[in-house]
N, C-alpha and C positions, 0 to 999 in steps of 0.2 A: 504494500500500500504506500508504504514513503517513499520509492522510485518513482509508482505510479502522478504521485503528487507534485513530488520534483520535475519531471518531465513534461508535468501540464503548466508550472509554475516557468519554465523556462518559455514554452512555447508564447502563454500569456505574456511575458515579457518583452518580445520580441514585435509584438503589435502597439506598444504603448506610445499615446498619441495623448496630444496636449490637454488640457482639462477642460472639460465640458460640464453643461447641467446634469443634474441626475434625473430622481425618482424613477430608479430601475427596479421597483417593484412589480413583480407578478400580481396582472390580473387574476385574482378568484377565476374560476371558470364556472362558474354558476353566476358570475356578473353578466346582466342585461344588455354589455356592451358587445361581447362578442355576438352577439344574433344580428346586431345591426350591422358591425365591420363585415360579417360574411354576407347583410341584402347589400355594403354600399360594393363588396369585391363580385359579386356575382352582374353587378351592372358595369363591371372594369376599370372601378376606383380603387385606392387604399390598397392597391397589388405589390407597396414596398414592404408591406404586412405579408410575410410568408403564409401561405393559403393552410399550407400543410405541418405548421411548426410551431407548436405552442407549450405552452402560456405567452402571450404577450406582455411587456412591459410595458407602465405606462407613459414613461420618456418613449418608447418604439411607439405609441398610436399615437401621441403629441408630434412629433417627426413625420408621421405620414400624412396628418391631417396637415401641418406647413408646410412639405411638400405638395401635396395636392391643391392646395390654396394657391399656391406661388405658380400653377400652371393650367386652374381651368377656375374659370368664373361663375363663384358657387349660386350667384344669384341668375345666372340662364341655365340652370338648370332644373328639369322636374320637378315639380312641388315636391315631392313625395322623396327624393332623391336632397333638396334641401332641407327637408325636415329633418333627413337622417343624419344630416350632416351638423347641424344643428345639435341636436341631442350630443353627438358628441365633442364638438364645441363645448358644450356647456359643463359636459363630466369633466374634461378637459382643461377646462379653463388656468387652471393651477401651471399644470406644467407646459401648457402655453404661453404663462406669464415668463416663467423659467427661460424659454426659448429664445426672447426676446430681450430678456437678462444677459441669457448668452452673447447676442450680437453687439449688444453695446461694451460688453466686459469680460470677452473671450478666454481670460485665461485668470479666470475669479474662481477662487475657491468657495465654493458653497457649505455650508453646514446647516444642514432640511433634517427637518422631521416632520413625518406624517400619522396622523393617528384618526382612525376611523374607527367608528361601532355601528354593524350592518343589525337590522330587526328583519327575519322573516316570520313573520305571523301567519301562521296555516289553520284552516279548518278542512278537514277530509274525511275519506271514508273511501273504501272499495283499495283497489291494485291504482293510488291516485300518484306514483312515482315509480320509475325505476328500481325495482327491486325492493320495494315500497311498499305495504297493505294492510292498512288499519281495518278490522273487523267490525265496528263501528264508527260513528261520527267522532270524531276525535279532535282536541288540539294541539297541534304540534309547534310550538315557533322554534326556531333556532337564531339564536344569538353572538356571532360574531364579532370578538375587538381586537383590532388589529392594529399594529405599531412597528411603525419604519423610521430609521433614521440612515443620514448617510454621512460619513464622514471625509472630507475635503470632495474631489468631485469624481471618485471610482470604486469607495467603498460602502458597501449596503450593507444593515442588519435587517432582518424581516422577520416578523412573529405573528401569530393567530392563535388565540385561544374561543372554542367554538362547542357553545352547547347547541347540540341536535339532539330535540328530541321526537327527529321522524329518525332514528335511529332506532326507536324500540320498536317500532314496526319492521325491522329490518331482520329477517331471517337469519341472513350469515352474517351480521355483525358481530366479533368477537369479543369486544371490548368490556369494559367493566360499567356500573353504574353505580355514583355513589351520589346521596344525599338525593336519589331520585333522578337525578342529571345524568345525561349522556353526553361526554366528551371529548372529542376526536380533534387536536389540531392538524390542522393538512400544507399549513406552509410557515418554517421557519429556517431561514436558512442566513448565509453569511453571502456575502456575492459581492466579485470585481469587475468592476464595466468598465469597456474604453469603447471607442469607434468599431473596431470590427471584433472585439471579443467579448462575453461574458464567463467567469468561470462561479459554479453557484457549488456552497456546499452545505447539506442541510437537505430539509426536507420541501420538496415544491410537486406541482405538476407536471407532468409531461404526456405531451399525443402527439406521435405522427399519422400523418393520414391526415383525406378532406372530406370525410365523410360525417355523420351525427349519428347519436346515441350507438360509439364506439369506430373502432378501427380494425383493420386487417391484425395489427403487432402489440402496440401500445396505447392505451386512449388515457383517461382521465376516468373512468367508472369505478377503479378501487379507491382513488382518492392521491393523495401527495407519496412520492416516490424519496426514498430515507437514499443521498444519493449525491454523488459527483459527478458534475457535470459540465462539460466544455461545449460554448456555444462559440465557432467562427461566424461572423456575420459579413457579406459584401451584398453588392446587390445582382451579382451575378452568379454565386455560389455560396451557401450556406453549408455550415458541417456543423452537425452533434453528434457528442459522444457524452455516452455516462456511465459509471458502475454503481449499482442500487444495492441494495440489503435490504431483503425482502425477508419474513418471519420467520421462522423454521417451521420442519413438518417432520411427523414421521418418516424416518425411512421405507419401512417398512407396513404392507397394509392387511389386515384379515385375509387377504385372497392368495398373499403371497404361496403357500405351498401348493394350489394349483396346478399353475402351470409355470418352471422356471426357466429358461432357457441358458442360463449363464447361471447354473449350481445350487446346491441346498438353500431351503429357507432356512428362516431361526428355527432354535427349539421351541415345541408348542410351549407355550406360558411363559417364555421369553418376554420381556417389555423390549418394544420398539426402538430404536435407537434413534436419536431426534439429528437431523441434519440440517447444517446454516444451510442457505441456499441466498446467491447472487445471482442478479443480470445485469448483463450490458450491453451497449449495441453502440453501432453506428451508422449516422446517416448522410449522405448527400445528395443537396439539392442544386436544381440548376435553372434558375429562371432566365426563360428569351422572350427578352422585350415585354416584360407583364402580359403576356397572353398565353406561354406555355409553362408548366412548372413538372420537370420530370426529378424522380428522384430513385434513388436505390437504397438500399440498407442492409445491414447481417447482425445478428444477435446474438446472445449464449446465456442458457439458464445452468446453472452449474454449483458444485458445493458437494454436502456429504457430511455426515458424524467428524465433527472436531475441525472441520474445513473452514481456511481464511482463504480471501481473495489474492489470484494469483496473477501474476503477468501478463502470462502469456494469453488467456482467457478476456482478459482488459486491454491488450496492447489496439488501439485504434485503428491502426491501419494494418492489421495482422488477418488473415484469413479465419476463421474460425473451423471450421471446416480441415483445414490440414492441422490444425490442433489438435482437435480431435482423433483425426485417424491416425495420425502416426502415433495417439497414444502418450504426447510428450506431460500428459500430467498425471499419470500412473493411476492410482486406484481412483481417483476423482471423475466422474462424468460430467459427460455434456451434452444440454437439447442443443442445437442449433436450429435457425432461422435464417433465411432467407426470403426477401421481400423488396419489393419495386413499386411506386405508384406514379399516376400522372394526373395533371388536373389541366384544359384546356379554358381559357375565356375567351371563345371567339365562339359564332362571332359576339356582339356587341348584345348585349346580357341575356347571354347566355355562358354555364359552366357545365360541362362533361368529364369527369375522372372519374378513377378508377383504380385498383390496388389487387396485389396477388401477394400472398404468403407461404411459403413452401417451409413446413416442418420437417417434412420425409417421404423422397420420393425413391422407390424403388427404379435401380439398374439393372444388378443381376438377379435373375431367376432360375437358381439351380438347386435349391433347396428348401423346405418346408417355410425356413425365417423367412426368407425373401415375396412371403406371399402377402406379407401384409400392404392394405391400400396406400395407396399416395394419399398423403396428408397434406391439405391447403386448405387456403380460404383466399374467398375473393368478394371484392366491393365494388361497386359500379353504380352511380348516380349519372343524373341530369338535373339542371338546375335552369330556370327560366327565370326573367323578371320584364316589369313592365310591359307583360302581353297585349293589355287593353290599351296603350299608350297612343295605338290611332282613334279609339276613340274617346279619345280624349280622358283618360284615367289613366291614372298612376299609382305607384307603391302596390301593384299585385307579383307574389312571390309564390312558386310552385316549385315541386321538387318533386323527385320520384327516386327512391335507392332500394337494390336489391343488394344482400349478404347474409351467404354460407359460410359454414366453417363444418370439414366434415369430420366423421367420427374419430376420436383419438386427436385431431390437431390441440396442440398447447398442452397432451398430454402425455407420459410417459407407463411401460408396464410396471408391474409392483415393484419387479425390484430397483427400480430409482423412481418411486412412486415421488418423490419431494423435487422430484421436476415438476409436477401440474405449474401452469401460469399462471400461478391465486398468487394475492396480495390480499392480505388478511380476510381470506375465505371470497374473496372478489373475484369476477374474471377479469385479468389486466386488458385484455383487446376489447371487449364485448358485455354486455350485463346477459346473454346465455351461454357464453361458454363456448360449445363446439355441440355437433349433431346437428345440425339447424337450419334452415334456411330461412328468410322473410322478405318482403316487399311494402316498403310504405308510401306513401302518396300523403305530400302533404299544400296546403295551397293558404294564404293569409293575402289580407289587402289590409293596409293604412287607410281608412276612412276620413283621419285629417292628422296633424300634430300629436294630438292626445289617444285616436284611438286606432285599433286594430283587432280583427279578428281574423279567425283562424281555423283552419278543418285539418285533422288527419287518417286516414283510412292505412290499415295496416294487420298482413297477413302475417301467422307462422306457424312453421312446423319445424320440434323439439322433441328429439327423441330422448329417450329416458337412460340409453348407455352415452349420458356424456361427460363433463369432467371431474365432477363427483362421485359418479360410482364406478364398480370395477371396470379395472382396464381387460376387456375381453381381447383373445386371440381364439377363437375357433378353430382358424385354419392349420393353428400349432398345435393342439391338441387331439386334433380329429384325427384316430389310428389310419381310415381309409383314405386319407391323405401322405403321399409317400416322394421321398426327393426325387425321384425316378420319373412319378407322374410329373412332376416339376420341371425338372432338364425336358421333359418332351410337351411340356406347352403347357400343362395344366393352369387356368389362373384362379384367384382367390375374388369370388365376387360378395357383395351383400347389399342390403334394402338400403338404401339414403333417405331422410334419416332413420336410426336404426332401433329397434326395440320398440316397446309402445311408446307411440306419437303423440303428444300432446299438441294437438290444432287451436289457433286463436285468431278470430278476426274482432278488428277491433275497432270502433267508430269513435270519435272528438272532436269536438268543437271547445275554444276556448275566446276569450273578451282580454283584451291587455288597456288598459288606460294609464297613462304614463303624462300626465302635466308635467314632472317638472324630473331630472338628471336622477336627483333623489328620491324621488317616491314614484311607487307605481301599485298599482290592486293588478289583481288577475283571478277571472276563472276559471276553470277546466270542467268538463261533464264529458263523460266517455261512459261507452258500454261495450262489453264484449262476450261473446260467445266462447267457451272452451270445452271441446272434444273431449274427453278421458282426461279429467283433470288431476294434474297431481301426479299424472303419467301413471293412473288407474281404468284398464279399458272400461270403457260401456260408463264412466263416470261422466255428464254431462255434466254443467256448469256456467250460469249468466250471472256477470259481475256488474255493476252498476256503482260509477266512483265519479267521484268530484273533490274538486281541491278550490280554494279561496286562499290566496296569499294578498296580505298585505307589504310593502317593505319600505323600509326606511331607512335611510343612512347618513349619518350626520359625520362631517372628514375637518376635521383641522387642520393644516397645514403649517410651520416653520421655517424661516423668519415671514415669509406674505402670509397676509391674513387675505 
């Protein structure tokens, strides 16, 4: 780890550039600002804002919005398209002040601090969140105070402390409750900013991919990632890298004597042997001319009983993959990943991407191992805006995304069962995991400043062998299965998705009213139909949910008031 550190610590070094303004604070990503950077990027504004690379900072959307100011004339533009622009003006305003600081006193050292307390105020009932399901009408607020400071003009501290309590509706939450309260902070970190680099260490967000409610690799669905991490920023290439420290898990799982293919299990009555478990990855991106953004990536989930992070498995620009097979870290394993997206803005608002992940794909087929399926997942949306805009309306947004993830991806068999891709019982890509597929449709119109409304229509099918329960191999166990068959063609097929199917369709409509940066109310009413609920055949099930958030947030800022 102190190689590791020195060698980001040199790299860092090597970019530093004169002093600038700060507040290189991470956006929350439950802030109301990303929904709108992604209508003003899908109409082919705010594209110096990486489509596919988050958290944002809010010195990085204050930089795009004077960028964009300084090159297209906000008042001939769209109603709808200025309001948005507006809004974020106004959250804004602070580190717009900053920017303008900067131009008269370029190489001024600053000493900021910022301190904000977010209220969300919920009333719900039914499946009214992601992963979310209050059994009656319930309320839930969660309360958020967060405190930044920065010292001279490249050093951040950043903290959150956050009671939720739509946490006790939460299934795989693992965490503790005391005094009644549920609380989880999800960004606290230390961070060095210059022109093209940030190095952050501590706990924050991270997603790549341009898709919503999850990604092909990494999203933001388990919450803040415990982690180091190297952000290059230009405007024609961007690189992340990070190593995380993710919970531990058992080694070992109930199924293990089964089926082994690589040796004995434990002895029965054995207790499990608990295994650290790290990831990391790296990513690059390449934007041409703000209308295409293609990118690549590789990753490695890794660890074991008594395992600390190793080099080689961290090293950024290291193949992972040959890591692995030549075996250079002995008894330690490793998932690997492999993944690529692209997102297109042309023509003119309109967005089309798309993303592919490869956990494990079969080359050779000469023997019984080799039958298991290719493991992937893929994402693919289309994004529209201002459809109605010859007849004269604006601020209409539609979308449509389909994404799989098929059975065993982001997982491993028992015996390195402390591979699954959980972050505190979470799935890190996705809120289901793997088995899956869906299709959603979602469409909203701005009716003026203050309000918007919104529909979304949305299919799935989840089958019940996925990253929770055992990791099956049939085709390794089944005696009338034989390597022989194998060398002469035989292949290993099965059902997608696999085991009993849990089907959902899902209708919503929701009301946003947002007068002013800091407040906003919203509804939500959704119903849905579910097949063999509970992944129980012949079990029917209609859900019927609604959410009421109010929110508030009151931000102080140092030395401007």
């Amino acid at each position: 780890m102190k190689k590791i550190f020195v060698l980001v610590i040199v790299e860092v070094m090597a970019f530093v550039v004169p002093s600038y303004a700060q507040q290189n604070f991470s956006i929350p990503v439950d802030n109301w600002t990303y929904s709108v950077i992604q209508q003003l990027q899908n109409r082919g504004y705010l594209l110096d804002l990486s489509p596919g690379l988050k958290p944002y900072t809010r010195m990085q959307v204050a930089r795009a919005l004077e960028n964009f100011r300084s090159k297209v004339d906000v008042s001939k533009l769209p109603p709808a398209s200025m309001w948005l622009v507006e809004k974020l003006d106004r959250e804004f305003s602070y580190e717009l002040r900053l920017l303008r600081a900067e131009k008269q006193t370029p190489d001024t050292s600053i000493v900021n601090a910022r301190f904000a307390e977010e209220a969300f105020l919920n009333l719900a009932k039914g499946d009214y969140k992601t992963l979310k399901q209050a059994n009656k009408t319930e309320f839930r607020p969660t309360l958020r105070t967060e405190f930044g400071f920065d010292i001279g003009n490249h050093l951040s501290f950043y903290t959150d402390a956050t009671v939720d309590q739509t946490l006790r509706d939460d299934t795989l939450y693992t965490g503790s409750t005391k005094f009644g309260l549920d609380v989880l902070a999800q960004q606290a970190y230390i961070r060095y900013s210059s022109k093209y680099v940030d190095l952050t260490f501590g706990r924050d967000y991270l997603s790549w991919g341009y898709g919503y409610d999850g990604e092909p690799f990494i999203s933001t669905i388990p919450g803040g990632l415990d982690m180091l991490s190297l952000f290059v920023k230009t405007h024609l290439v961007k690189f992340n890298w990070f190593v995380a420290q993710l919970d531990p898990l058992p080694e070992f799982t109930p199924d293990t004597n089964n089926y082994l293919p690589f040796g004995p299990g434990p002895t029965s009555g054995q207790p499990d042997p608990t295994a650290n478990r790290y990831l990391t990855g790296s990513r690059i991106e390449f934007n041409l001319d703000n209308k295409v953004f293609l990118a690549a990536y590789q990753a490695a989930l890794f660890g074991g009983p008594n395992a600390s992070i190793n080099f080689l498995n961290t090293n950024p620009v290291r193949v992972n993959y040959e890591t692995t097979i030549n075996n250079h870290l002995g008894v330690q394993t490793t998932n690997n990943f492999l993944g690529a997206d692209v997102s297109v803005f042309w023509p003119k608002d309109f967005n089309l991407y798309g993303g592919l992940l490869i956990d494990d794909w079969q080359v050779d087929h000469k023997v019984k191992g080799d039958l298991k399926p290719n493991l992937y997942a893929i994402q693919t949306g289309i994004r529209a805006s201002d459809l109605l805009q010859s007849l004269g309306v604006t601020g209409t947004d539609a979308s449509l995304q389909y994404m799989m993830a098929g059975n065993r991806v982001y997982n491993q068999y028992s015996w390195v069962s402390f591979q699954k891709l959980l972050l505190r019982n979470y799935p890190v890509a996705n809120p289901f995991g793997d088995d899956y597929w869906n299709i959603d449709l979602r469409l909203s119109q701005w009716l003026s400043y203050d309000w918007k409304i919104g529909f979304e229509i949305m299919h799935l099918e989840h089958g019940s062998s996925n990253i929770y329960g055992l990791y099956t191999m049939p085709w390794f166990i089944n005696p009338a299965i034989t390597d022989s068959m194998v060398a002469a063609g035989y292949r290993y097929k099965e059902p997608f998705p696999f085991g009993v199917i849990q089907e959902t369709n899902m209708f919503e409509a929701n009301i946003l009213y947002q007068p002013a940066s800091n407040f906003y109310g919203q509804a939500m009413i959704s119903y849905s139909q579910n097949r063999n609920y509970g992944f129980v055949s012949g079990v029917n099930k209609g859900i019927f949910s609604f959410l009421f958030t109010i929110y508030y947030n009151f931000t102080a800022n140092l030395p401007f008031n």
